[in-house]
C-alpha positions, 0 to 999 in steps of 0.5 A: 762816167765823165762829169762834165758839169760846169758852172754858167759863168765858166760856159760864158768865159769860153766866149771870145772876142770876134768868136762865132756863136751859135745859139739853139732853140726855135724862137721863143721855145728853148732859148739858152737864156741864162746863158745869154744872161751869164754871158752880159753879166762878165765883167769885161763881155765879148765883142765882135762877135758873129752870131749864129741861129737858125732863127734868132729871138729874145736872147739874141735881140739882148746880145745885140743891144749890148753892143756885143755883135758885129754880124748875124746869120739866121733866117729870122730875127723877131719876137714872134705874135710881140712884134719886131725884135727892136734892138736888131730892127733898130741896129741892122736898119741904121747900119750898125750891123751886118746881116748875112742873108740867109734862109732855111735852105741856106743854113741846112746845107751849109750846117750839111757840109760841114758835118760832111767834112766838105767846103760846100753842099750843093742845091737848087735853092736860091736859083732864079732869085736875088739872094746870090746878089747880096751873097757873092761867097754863095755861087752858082756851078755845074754838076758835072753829072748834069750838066744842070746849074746847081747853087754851092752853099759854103760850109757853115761852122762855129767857135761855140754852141749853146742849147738849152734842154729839158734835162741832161746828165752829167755826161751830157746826154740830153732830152730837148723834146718836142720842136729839136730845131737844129740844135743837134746839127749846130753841137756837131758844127761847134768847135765846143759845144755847151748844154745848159738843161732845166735839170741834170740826173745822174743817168738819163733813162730812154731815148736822147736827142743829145750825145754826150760824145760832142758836149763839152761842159753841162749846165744845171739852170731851172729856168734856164729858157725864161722868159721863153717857153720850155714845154713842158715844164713852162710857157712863154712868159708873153707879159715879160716879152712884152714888156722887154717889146715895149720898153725898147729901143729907147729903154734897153738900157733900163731894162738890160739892168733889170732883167740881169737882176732878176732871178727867173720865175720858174726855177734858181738859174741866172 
């Protein structure tokens, strides 16, 4: 057996500046909080960086107002039933970052070519609509089966990918449970790949949704998801969602030294 465990503030050092970072969960179930919050908590933080999320919640709003990311790439960026994630709605409508358009068809066939070794995946999504406009690096070729148009979606990979599970094992076999996202595809894109978990066992018994094979480095953080949910060991925590909602844009700030203070509610991570 390898022992894989690593600390959270030895997982927030392997980011780099410019580096692109991936972040698993499904907006706001399963967010790989405490890492976010290790990762502000550094005392000189990455810059420059290209985030990376299927869809991008509380977390990544946190990075964002930090000042820490240059681009985004998800096909979501919000709080869910509490509104617009303010810090990126904020940034991204004066310009201050770049948003790559993406949608759910994008990004899966972009994450596909890449767990098949290949620069693009071919689909018919996108045909017929502006989206190839604002995306030039995205074209339009022949099947030279068909003859029929299809749409090439380049290869989509990154730096490093963080997820956030129920529980692991020192290996890094893990159990996310209920909603996987694509949590598993963003680990077997990354050049490293960190599982933070609620709990990590000596040795996981019954089915797993994670491979040690492609971790990295696995994090014991109880809580490690708050104030998103983690079912079932805990609901969202929509009074600190909503407060982080209501505090920003103009109190982000105030509220970044706040929330680095905190010790979540549910456990002893962060």
């Amino acid at each position: 057996m390898i022992d894989k465990r690593i600390s959270l503030e030895e997982a927030a050092a392997l980011v780099e500046d410019g580096a692109v970072l991936a972040l698993g969960g499904m907006i706001l179930y399963r967010r790989p909080v405490a890492f976010v919050r290790a990762l502000l908590r550094r005392d000189s933080p990455p810059r420059d960086l290209t985030l990376l999320a299927f869809t991008a919640s509380f977390e990544s709003d946190l990075l964002v107002g930090a000042g820490l990311v240059r681009r985004v790439r998800a096909c979501y960026f919000g709080l869910e039933a509490f509104g617009l994630a303010p810090m990126f709605t904020q940034m991204a409508g004066r310009g201050d970052l770049e948003v790559v358009e993406e949608t759910e068809a994008s990004l899966a066939f972009g994450l596909r070519a890449r767990l098949a070794g290949v620069g693009f995946m071919p689909g018919q999504g996108w045909l017929g609509t502006d989206l190839l406009k604002v995306r030039p690096d995205v074209r339009v070729i022949e099947d030279p089966y068909t003859g029929e148009e299809v749409v090439a979606f380049p290869a989509i990979g990154c730096d490093l990918a963080v997820v956030h599970a129920l529980r692991a094992d020192r290996e890094g076999n893990a159990v996310l449970g209920g909603n996987l996202a694509v949590d598993r595809e963003l680990l077997l894109v990354a050049e490293r790949a960190i599982v933070t978990a609620e709990e990590v066992v000596d040795r996981l018994s019954g089915p797993i949704d994670i491979s040690g094979i492609v971790v990295d480095g696995v994090v014991e953080a109880p809580g490690g998801a708050w104030p998103t949910s983690c079912f079932p060991r805990y609901p969202v925590d929509g009074a600190e969602v909503l407060r982080y909602s209501e505090a920003c844009p103009e109190g982000f700030d105030e509220y970044l030294r706040r929330f680095l203070s905190l010790t979540p509610p549910v456990g002893t991570a962060g």
